[in-house]
N, C-alpha and C positions, 0 to 999 in steps of 0.2 A: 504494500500500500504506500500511496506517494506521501510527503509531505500535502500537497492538494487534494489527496485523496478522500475522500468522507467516506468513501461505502466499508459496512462494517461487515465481518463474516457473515451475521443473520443476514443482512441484507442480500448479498451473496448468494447464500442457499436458496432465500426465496426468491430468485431471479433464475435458476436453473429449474432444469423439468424436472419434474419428477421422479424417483425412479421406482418404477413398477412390478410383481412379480404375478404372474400370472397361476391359479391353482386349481387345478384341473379343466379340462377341454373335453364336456361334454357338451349337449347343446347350447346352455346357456354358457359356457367359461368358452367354448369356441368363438363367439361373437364378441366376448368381452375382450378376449385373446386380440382380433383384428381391430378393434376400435382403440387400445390401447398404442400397438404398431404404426394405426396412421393419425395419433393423435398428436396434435402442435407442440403439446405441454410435459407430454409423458413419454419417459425413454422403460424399454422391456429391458430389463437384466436377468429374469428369471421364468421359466416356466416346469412347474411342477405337474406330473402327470401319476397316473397310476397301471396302467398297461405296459406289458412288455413292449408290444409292439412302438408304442408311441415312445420309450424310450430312448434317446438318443434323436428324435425325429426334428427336422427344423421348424420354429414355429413358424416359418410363415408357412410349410409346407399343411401344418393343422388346420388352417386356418382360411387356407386358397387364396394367400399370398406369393409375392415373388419371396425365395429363400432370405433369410436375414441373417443368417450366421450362429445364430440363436439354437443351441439343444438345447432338447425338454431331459427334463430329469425325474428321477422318481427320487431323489435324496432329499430329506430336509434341510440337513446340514449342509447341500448346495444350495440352497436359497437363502438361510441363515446368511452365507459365506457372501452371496452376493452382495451383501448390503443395501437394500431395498429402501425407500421410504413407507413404501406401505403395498401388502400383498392382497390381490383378487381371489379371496376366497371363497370358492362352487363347487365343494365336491358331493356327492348324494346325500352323504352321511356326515355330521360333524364330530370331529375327534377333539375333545375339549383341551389333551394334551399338547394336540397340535398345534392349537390352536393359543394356548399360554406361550408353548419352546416362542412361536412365531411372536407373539406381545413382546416377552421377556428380552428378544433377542434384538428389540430398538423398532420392530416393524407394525406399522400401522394395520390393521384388518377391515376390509370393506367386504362385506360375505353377503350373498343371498339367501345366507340358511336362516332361521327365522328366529335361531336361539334368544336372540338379543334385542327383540322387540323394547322392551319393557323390562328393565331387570329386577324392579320389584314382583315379578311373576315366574323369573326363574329360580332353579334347586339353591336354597342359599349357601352349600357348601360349594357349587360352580362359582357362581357369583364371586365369590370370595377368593376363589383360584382366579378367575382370570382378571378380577380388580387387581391382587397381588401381582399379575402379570405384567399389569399396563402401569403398575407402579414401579416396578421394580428397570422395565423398558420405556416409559417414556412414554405409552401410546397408548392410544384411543383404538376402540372397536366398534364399528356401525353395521346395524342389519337393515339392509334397503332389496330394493325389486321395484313392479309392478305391482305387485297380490302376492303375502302382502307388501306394502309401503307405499306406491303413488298412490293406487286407489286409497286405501285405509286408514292414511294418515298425511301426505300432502295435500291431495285433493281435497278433503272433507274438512280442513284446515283453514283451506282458503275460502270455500263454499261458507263456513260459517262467521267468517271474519264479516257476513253482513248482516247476520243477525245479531237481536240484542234478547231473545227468547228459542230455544231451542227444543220442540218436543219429541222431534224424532228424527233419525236420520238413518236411511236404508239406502244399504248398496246392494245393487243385482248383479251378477258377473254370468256372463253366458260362454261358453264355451266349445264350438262343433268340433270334433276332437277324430272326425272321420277319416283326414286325410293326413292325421299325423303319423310317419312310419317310425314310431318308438313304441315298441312292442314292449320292453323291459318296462319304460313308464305305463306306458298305459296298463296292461297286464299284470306285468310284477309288482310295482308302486300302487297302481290306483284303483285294480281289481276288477278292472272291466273284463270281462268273457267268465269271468269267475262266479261262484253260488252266492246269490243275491243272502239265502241268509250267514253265508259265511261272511261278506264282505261288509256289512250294515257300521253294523257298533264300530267295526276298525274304521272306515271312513267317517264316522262323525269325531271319536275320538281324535283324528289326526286333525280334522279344518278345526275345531275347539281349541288344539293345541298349537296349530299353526295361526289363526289368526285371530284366538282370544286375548294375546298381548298385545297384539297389534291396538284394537279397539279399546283397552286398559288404557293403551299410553293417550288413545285420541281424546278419552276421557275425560282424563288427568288435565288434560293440555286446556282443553273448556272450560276448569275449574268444578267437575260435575260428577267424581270420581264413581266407576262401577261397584255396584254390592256384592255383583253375580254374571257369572258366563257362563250361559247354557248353550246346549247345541244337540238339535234333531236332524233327522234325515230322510230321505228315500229313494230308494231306488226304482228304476226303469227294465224289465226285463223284455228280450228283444222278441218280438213277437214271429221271428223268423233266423235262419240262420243266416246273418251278414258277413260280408265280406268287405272290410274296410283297410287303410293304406299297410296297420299294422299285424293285420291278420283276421285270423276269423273268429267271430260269434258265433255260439250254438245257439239257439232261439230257448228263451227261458233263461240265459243267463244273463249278466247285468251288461246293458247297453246306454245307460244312464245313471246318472247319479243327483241329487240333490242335496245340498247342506246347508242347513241356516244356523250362524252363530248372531247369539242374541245376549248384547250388553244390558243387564238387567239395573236400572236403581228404582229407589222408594215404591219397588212392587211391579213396576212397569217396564216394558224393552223402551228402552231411550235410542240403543244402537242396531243396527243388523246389517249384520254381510251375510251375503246366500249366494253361493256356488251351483250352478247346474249346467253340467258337462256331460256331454251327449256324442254317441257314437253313430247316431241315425236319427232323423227327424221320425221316424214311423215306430212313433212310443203315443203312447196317454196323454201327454204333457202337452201345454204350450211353451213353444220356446224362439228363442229371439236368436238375431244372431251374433257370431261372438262379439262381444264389446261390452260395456258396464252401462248400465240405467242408476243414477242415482238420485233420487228423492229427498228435499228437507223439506222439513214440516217448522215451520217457526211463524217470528213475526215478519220474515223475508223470506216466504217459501219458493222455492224453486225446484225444478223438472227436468235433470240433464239425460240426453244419451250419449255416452261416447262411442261410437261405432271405427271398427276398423275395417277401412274401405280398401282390401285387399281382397284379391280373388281368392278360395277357398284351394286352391292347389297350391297357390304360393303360401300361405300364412304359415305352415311349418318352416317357412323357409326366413319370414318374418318375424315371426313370433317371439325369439330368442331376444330380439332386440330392445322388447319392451320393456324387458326386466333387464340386461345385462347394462343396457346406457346409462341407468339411470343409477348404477354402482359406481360406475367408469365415471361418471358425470360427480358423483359425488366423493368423490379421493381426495380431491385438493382440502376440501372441508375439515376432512376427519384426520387429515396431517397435520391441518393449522389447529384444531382442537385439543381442549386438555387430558391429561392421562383418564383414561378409563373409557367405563361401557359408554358409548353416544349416542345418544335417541334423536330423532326428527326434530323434538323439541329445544336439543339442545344445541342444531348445528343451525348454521343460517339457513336459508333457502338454495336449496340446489342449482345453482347455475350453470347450464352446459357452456363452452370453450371451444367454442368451434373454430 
């Protein structure tokens, strides 16, 4: 630094991009993967995989880029090594280990997994591990997407910034799920082709637990905290044996789904998000198509639908983007932010950097 010089190392750092590590490359971390690559702000120093195959693989080659130089790794300790600012964390399952070594080790965490909605709602012996983590490294941990996080807690944020009475507020999420060719999610994950009463109680248990923190925290954020989160369901059995992108339906197994979680106070639903994801229009049901309807009910009531005006053979090809941008989008936030778990409430407003 000169004698004339003013800029100090902070300044310094926050004048360089970012540096980014990429963690796992299935649908949604592949998308996050390329937006990362061709982003102005953010440099890839890591990609973490979990297949042999993809092992050693170039990310751009993951990704349907041109090659970048870049191997994937299954190591944690080459990510660690990389020295990151902060790692894109997608993989199916959350390893809470992994997930501390990476805090502890100075790196920030932006995940779509859903552990960290709210951390008043998670295990308090987790809580405690990964708060020690982000204390001990410096860093923050945010859980963002599409569903949940835009819908569930951006959106309904802004939507009520115009009210000054609040009685209810319903989000609908629709879903056509025909032309998705992920067999493992659909099937494996979500139960569809499977025994309608084997699959019931596990899919209400899982949207309860996946997006009853979510509405905890939008809550809180209104000043209107929940008593109780409940969640019912039902399913759609296919009245015929279908044939869709990820495989096939026996007729009588589940070809639809429905789930309502419901933010209860002083006796009454204040909140609801409902999920209804369909493998065929030729069910019982009326159903809409994919995109959210959201409803408030106040002194400023208002009727949105956000529809996604994609052709139905590309939206698998689309779809990844809604949730993975809006992680990518939100990295700078949760670097500049303080040690620990970070909520919607506590970062500013997501600005994409285009």
């Amino acid at each position: 630094m000169t004698a004339t010089d003013t800029t100090t190392p902070e300044d310094q750092r926050d004048s360089r991009n970012l540096r980014v590590a990429q963690w796992a490359t299935g649908n949604i971390g592949t998308r996050a993967l390329r937006a990362v690559i061709e982003h102005p702000s953010l440099d890839l120093r890591a990609v973490h995989v979990h297949s042999d195959d993809k092992d050693g693989a170039d990310a751009g080659a993951l990704c349907g880029l041109e090659p970048t130089g870049m191997a994937a790794t299954r190591s944690i300790e080459a990510v660690v090594e990389a020295d990151v600012d902060c790692v894109l964390y997608m993989p199916r399952a959350c390893d809470i280990d992994e997930v501390c070594r990476l805090l502890a080790s100075g790196a920030n965490v932006v995940t779509t997994r859903g552990e960290f909605h709210h951390p008043a709602s998670m295990d308090p012996e987790v809580r405690a591990r990964v708060e020690a983590a982000c204390e001990i490294g410096g860093t923050s941990i945010h859980s963002t997407g599409s569903s949940p996080g835009f819908v569930t807690e951006a959106l309904p944020l802004v939507l009520t910034s115009i009210q000054r009475r609040l009685d209810h507020l319903a989000i609908d999420e629709y879903a056509d799920l025909s032309q998705r060719d992920s067999p493992g999610l659909l099937f494996d994950v979500m139960g569809f082709g499977g025994d309608p009463a084997a699959v019931a109680q596990q899919r209400v248990d899982h949207l309860r637990a996946s997006f009853g923190p979510s509405l905890r925290l939008l809550a809180d954020g209104l000043g209107v905290p929940l008593d109780d989160v409940t969640a019912t369901g039902d399913l759609a059995p296919a009245r015929r044996t279908i044939t869709i992108a990820a495989g096939t339906i026996d007729q009588g197994a589940v070809a639809a789904q429905r789930v309502t979680v419901s933010g209860v106070r002083e006796g009454r639903e204040l909140l609801r998000f409902s999920a209804t994801w369909y493998c065929t229009t030729d069910i019982d049901w009326d159903v809409r198509d994919t995109g959210w309807h959201v409803t408030v009910d106040g002194d400023a009531p208002l009727d949105i639908d956000l529809r996604f005006p994609v052709p139905l053979e590309r939206m698998a090809a689309v779809s990844p983007g809604y949730t993975a941008n809006r992680a990518v989008n939100a990295i700078a936030a949760v670097c500049a932010a303080e040690p620990g778990i970070r909520t919607t409430l506590d970062l500013p407003q997501v600005v994409a950097a285009l």
